[in-house]
C-alpha positions as CSV (number, residue, x, y, z in Angstrom):
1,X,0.0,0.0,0.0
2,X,1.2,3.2,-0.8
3,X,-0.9,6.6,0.9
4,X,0.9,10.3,0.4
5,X,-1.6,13.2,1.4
6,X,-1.2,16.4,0.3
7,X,-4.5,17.9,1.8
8,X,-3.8,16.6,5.3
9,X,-3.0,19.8,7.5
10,X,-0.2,17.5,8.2
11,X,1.6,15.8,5.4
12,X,1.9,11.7,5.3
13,X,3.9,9.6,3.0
14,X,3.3,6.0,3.9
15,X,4.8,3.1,1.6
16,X,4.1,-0.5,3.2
17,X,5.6,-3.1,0.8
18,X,3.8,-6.9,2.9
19,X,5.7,-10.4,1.5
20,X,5.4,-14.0,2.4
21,X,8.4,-13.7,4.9
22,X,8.7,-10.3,5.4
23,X,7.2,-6.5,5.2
24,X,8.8,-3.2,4.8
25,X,7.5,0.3,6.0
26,X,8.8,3.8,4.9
27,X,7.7,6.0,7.0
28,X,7.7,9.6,6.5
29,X,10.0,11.5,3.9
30,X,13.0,13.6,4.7
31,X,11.9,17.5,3.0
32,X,13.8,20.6,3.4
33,X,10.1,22.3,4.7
34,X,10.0,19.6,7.2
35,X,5.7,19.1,6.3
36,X,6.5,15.2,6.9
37,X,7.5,13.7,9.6
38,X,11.1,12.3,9.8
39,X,11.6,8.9,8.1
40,X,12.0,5.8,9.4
41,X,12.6,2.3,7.4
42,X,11.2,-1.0,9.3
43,X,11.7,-4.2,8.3
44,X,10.0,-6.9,10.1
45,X,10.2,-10.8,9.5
46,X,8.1,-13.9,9.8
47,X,7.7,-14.8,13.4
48,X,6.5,-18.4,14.0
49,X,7.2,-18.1,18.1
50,X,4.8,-17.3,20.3
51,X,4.4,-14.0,19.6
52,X,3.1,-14.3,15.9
53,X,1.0,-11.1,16.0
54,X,4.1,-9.2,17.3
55,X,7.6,-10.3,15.5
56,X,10.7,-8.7,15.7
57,X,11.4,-5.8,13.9
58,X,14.3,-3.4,13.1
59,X,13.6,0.2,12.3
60,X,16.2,2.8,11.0
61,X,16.0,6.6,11.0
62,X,17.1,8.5,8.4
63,X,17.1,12.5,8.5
64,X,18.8,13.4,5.1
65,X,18.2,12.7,1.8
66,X,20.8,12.8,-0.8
67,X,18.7,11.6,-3.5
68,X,17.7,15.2,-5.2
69,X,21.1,16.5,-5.1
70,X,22.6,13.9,-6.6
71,X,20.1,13.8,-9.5
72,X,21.1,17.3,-10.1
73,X,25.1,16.6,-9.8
74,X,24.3,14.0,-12.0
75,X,21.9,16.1,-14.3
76,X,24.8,18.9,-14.7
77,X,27.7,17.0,-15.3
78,X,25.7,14.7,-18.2
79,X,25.5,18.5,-19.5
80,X,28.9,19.8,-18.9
81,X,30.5,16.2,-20.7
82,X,28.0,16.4,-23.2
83,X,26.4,12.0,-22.4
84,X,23.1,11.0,-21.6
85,X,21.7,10.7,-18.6
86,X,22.3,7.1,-17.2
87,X,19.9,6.8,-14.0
88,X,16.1,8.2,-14.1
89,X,15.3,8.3,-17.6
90,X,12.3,8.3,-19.6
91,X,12.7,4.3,-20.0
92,X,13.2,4.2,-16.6
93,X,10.1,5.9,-15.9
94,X,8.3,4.2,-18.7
95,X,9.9,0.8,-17.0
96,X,8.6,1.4,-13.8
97,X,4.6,2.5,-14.5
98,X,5.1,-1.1,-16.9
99,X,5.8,-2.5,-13.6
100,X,3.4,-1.2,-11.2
101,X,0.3,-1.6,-14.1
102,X,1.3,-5.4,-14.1
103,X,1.2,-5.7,-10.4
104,X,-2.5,-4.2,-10.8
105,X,-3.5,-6.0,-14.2
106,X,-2.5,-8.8,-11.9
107,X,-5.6,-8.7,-9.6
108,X,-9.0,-9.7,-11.2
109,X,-11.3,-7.2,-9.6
110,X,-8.9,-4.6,-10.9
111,X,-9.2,-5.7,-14.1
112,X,-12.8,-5.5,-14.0
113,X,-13.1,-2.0,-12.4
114,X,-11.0,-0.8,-15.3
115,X,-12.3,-2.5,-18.0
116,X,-16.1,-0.9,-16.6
117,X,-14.4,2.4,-16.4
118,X,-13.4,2.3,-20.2
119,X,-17.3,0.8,-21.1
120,X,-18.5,4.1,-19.9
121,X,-16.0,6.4,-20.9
């Protein structure tokens, strides 16, 4: 599940990835207006013990994030050296909305909900 609110007086990005085995959490998103809260990464794993409802988890905080900065270092120098960009591209993005549309083609009641939204369009 994946929830990000922009009309919430107070900002949420949420990403919850569950697995056979295993989950992960991001929560929250580092931003330099600070409208999220700080993010933390929690990974949990299978617990067959006695506490199945509760297993063990390890969370990690992060408070900075590089990731814009060195899209734009990257950006510049692809300019300055006069190559192509090599990560985020247009096939990358094309890549990953292939991805994520097969995870939903994947589920039958989505299927159906889109193909009733096409009848009436």
């Amino acid at each position: 599940m994946l929830h990000s609110s922009f009309t919430q007086w107070k900002h949420r990005f949420t990403l919850e990835i569950f697995m056979e085995d295993g989950y992960v959490i991001v929560d929250g998103m580092p931003s330099s207006t600070r409208s999220y809260r700080d993010e933390w990464i929690i990974e949990g794993r299978k617990h067959t013990g006695f506490a199945i409802g509760n297993p063990p988890e390890q969370a990690t905080f992060c408070n900075t994030d590089p990731s814009w900065e060195k899209e734009l270092e990257e950006f510049v120098d692809c300019i300055r050296h006069d190559r192509p960009v090599q990560n985020g591209t247009s096939r990358d993005a094309y890549e990953t909305m292939r991805l994520v549309f097969g995870i939903y083609d994947a589920d039958e009641s989505f299927r159906e909900r889109a193909a009733a939204v096409l009848r009436e369009a």
